[in-house]
Backbone bond lengths (Angstrom), bond angles and torsions (degrees), N, CA, C in turn:
res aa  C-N    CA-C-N  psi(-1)  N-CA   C-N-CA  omega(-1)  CA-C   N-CA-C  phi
1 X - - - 1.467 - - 1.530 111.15 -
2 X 1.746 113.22 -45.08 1.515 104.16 173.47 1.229 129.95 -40.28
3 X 1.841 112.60 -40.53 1.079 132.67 -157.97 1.692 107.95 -69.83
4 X 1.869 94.24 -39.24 1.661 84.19 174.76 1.306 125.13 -86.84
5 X 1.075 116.98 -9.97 1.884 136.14 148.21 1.486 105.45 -22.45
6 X 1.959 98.92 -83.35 1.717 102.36 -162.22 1.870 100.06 -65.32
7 X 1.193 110.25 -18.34 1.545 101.83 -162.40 1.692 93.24 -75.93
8 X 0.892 136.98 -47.08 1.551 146.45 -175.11 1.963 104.66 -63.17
9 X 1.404 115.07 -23.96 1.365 117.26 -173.73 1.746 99.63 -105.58
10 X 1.444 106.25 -16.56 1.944 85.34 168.85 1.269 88.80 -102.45
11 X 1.758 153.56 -17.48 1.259 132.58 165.77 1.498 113.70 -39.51
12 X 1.080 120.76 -53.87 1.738 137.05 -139.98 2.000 77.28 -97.95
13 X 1.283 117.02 -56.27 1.912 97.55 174.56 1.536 134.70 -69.77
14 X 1.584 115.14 -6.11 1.091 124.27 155.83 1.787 115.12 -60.89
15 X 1.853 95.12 -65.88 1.011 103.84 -178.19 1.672 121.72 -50.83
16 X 1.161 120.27 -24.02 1.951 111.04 -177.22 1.624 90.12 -98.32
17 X 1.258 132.90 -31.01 1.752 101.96 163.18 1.026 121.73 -26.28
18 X 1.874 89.57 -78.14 1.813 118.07 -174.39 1.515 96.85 -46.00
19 X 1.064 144.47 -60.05 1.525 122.20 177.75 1.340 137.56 -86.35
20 X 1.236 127.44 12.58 1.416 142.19 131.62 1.510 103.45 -65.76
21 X 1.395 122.16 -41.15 2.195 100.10 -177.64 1.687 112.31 -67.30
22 X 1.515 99.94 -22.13 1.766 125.59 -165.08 1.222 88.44 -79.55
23 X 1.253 146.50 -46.86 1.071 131.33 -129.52 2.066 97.63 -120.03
24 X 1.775 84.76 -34.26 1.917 73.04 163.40 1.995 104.72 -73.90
25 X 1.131 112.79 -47.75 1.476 101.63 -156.05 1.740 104.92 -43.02
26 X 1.748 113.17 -48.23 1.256 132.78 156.89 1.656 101.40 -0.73
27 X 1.721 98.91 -92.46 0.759 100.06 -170.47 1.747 136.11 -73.38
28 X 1.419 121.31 6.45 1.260 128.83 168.53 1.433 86.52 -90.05
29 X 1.165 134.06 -104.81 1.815 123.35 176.35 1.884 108.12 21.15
30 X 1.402 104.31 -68.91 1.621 110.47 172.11 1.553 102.30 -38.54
31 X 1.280 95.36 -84.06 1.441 118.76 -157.38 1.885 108.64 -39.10
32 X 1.500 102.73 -38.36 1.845 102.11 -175.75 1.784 108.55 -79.84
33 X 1.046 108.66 -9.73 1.233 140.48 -166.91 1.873 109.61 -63.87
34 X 1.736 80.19 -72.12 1.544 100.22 164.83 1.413 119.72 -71.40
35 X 1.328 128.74 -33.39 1.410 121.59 -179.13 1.475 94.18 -69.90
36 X 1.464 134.30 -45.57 0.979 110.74 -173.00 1.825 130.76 -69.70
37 X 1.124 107.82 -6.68 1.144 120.93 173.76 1.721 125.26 -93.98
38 X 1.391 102.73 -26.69 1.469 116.73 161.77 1.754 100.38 -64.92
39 X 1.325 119.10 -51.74 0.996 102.25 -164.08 2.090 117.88 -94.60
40 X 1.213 102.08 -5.63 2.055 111.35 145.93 1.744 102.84 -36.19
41 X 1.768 96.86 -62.29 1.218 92.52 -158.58 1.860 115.66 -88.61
42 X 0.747 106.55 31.64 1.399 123.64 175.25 1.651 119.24 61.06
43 X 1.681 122.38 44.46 0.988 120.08 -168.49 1.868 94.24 -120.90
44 X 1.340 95.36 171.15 1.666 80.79 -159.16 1.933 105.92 -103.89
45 X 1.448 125.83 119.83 1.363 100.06 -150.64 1.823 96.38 -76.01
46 X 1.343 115.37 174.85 1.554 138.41 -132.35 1.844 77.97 -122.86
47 X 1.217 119.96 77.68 1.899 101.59 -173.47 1.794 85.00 -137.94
């Protein structure tokens, strides 16, 4: 029974890494996204 304990507690701590790295890249992806589109339209980005 322990075994399916720790196996279920490094599942679930892999998993919120892996989606904290997902979720920054996410959001840099966004972020270059918009500068690049602020700056299509000729506005000057704020960095």
């Amino acid at each position: 029974m322990l075994l399916v304990k720790d196996t279920k507690r490094f599942l679930s701590e892999i998993y919120e890494k892996e989606k904290s790295k997902l979720f920054r890249r996410l959001a840099n992806l966004l972020e270059r996204r918009k500068i690049e589109t602020f700056q299509r339209r000729g506005y000057k980005s704020n960095l």
